[in-house]
C-alpha positions as CSV (number, residue, x, y, z in Angstrom):
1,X,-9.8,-14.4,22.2
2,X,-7.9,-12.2,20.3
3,X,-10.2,-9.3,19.9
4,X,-10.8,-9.3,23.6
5,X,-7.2,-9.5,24.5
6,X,-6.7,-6.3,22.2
7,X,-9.7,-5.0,23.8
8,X,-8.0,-5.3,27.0
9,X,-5.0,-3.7,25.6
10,X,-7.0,-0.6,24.1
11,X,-8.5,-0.4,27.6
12,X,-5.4,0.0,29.0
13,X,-4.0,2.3,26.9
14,X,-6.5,4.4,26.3
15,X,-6.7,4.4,30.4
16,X,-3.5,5.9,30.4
17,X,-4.1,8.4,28.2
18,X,-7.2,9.5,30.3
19,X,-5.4,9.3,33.3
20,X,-2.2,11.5,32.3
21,X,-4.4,14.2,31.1
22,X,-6.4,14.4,34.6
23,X,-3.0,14.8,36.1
24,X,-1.4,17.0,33.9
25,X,-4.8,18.9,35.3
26,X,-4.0,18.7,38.8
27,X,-7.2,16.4,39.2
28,X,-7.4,14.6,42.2
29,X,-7.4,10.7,42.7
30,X,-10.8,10.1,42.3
31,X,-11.2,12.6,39.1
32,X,-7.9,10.8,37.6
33,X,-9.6,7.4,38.0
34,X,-13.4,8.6,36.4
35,X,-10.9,10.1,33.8
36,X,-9.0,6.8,33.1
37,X,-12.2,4.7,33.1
38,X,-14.1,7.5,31.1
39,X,-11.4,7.2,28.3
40,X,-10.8,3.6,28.7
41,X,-14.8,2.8,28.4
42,X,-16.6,5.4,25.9
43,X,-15.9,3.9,23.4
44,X,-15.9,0.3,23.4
45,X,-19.8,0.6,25.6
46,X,-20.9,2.6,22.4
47,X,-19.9,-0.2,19.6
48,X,-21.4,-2.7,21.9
49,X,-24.6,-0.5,22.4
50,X,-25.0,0.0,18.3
51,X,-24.3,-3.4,17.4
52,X,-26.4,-5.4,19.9
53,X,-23.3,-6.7,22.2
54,X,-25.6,-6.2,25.7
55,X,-24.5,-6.0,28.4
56,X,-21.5,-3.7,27.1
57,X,-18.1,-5.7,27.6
58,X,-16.6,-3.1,30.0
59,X,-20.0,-3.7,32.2
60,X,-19.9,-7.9,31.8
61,X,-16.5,-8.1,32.3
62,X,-14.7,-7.3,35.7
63,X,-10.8,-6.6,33.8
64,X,-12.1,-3.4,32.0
65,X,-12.9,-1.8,35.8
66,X,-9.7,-3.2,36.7
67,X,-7.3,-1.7,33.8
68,X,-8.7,1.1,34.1
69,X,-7.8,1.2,37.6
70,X,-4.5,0.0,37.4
71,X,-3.3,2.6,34.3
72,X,-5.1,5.4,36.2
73,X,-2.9,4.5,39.6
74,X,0.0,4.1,37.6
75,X,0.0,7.1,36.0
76,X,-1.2,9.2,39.3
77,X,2.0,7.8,41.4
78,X,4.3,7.6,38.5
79,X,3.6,10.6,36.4
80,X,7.5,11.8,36.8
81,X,8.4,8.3,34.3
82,X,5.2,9.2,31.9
83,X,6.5,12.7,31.3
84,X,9.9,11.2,29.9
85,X,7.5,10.5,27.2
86,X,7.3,12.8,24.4
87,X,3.7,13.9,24.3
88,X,2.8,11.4,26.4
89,X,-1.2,11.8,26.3
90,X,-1.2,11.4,22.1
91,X,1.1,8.1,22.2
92,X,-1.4,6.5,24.1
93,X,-3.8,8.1,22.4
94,X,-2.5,6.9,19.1
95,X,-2.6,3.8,20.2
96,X,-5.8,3.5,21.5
97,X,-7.3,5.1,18.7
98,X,-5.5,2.4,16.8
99,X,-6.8,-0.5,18.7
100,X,-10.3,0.8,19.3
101,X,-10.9,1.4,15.9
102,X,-10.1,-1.9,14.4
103,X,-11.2,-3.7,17.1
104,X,-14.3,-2.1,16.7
105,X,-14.4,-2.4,13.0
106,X,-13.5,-6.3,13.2
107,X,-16.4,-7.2,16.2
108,X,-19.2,-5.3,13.8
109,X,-18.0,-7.5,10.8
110,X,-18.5,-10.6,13.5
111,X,-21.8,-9.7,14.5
112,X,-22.5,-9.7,10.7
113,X,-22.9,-5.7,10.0
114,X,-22.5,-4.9,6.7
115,X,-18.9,-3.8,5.5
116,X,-19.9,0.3,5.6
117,X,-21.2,0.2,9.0
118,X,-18.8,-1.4,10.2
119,X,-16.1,1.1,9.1
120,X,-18.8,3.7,10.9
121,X,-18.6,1.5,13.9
122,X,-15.2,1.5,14.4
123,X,-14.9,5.0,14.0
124,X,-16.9,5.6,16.8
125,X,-15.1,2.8,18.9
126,X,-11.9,4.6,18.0
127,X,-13.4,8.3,19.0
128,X,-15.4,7.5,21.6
129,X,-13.1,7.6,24.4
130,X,-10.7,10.4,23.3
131,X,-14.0,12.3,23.1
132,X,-15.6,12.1,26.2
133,X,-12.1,12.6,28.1
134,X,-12.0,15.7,26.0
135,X,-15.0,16.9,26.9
136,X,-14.4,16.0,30.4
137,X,-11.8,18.1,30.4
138,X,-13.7,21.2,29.3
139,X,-11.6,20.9,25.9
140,X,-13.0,20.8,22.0
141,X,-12.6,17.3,20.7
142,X,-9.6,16.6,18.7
143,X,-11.8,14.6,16.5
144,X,-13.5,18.4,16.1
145,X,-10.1,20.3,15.2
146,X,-8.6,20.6,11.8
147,X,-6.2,17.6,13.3
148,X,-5.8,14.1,11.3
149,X,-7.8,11.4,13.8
150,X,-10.8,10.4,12.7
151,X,-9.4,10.4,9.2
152,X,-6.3,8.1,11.0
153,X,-9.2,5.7,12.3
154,X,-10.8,5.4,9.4
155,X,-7.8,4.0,7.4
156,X,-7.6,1.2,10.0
157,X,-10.6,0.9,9.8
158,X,-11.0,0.5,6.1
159,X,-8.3,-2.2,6.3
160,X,-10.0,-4.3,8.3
161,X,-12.7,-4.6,5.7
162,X,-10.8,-5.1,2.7
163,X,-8.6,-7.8,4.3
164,X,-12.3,-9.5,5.8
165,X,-13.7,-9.1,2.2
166,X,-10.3,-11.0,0.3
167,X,-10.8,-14.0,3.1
168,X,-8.1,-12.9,4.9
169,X,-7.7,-14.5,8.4
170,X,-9.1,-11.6,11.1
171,X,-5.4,-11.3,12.8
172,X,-4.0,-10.1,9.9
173,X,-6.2,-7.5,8.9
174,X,-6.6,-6.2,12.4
175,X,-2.7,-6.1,12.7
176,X,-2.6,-4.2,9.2
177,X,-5.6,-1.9,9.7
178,X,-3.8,-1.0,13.8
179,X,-0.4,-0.5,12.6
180,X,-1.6,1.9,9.7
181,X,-4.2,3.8,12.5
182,X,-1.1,4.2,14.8
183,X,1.5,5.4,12.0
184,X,-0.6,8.2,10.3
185,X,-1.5,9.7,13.6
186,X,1.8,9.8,15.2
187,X,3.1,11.3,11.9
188,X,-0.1,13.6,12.0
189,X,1.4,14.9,15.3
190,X,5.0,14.8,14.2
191,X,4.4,16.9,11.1
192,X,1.3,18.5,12.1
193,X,-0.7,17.1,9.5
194,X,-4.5,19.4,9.5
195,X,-7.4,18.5,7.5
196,X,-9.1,21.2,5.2
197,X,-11.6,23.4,7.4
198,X,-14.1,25.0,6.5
199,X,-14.0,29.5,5.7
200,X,-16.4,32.1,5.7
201,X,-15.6,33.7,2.4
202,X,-13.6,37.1,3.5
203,X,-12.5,36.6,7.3
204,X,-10.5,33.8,9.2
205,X,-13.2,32.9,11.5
206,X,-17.3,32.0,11.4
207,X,-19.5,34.7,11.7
């Protein structure tokens, strides 16, 4: 119960996050709502593909269709309150990154994938859906820029783990592992924390 309820919640968010940057756009209805559901889905379908969870939740279970639907309305008739928000589309994002990525982490310890994996898992859960909105969008990845995300996700993730292996009771490492996920990112954005990329010895850019 609890890992689908915050599975719901990561829907949602991560809905929202979809659905503000298809506005922000100037997409139309129906590409706001593929946006929302697109962002909302990606990545939760993947974990469930690569750890043998079929059919996918978002497919079995009617709610995921209808949060994404509801954040992707809410966002396309009340955009004017979301841009109060500063940097609306990375809030949510943060958060769904957060949720997705320990949510993910903590089903794959459930279905009995070993510890490693399981981090890999839910780094992908946590990606996924950022991702594919991205790319969507015609955009690079943030999970591809020099930004800290994946390395955000992976802390959560890594949480969850360590608090499974001490015979800690799941809520506590998910809460743990999601609070750290959401904290480094939004301080990532706030002080524009970049990870080291690569350089071609003598220039600033690839050959």
């Amino acid at each position: 119960m609890l890992l689908t309820l915050l599975d719901y919640a990561g829907t949602f968010v991560f809905a929202l996050s979809g659905a503000t940057a298809g506005v922000r756009r100037r997409l139309d209805l129906f590409g706001v709502l593929v946006l929302s559901f697109a962002a909302a889905s990606a990545g939760g379908i993947l974990r469930d593909l690569l750890i043998g969870a079929l059919p996918p939740a978002a497919f079995r279970d009617w709610a995921y269709p209808v949060l994404a639907g509801a954040a992707g309305l809410l966002v396309f008739f009340c955009f004017p309150l979301m841009r109060r928000l500063h940097h609306p589309v990375q809030v949510f994002d943060a958060a769904g990154l957060a949720l997705f990525a320990v949510i993910g982490t903590q089903k794959a310890l459930f279905y009995d994938i070993n510890p490693l994996a399981a981090v890999m898992l839910g780094i992908m859960s946590g990606i996924g859906g950022g991702m594919l909105r991205d790319i969507l969008l015609a955009q690079v990845p943030q999970v591809l820029k020099a930004e800290v995300y994946a390395v955000a996700a992976l802390a959560g993730a890594v949480v969850v783990v360590v608090a499974d292996a001490l015979g800690l009771a799941p809520v506590w490492g998910v809460a743990a592992g999601g609070l750290l996920c959401f904290v480094i990112r939004l301080l990532a954005i706030r002080f524009r924390w970049q990870v080291m990329t690569a350089r071609w010895p003598g220039t600033d850019a690839p050959p």
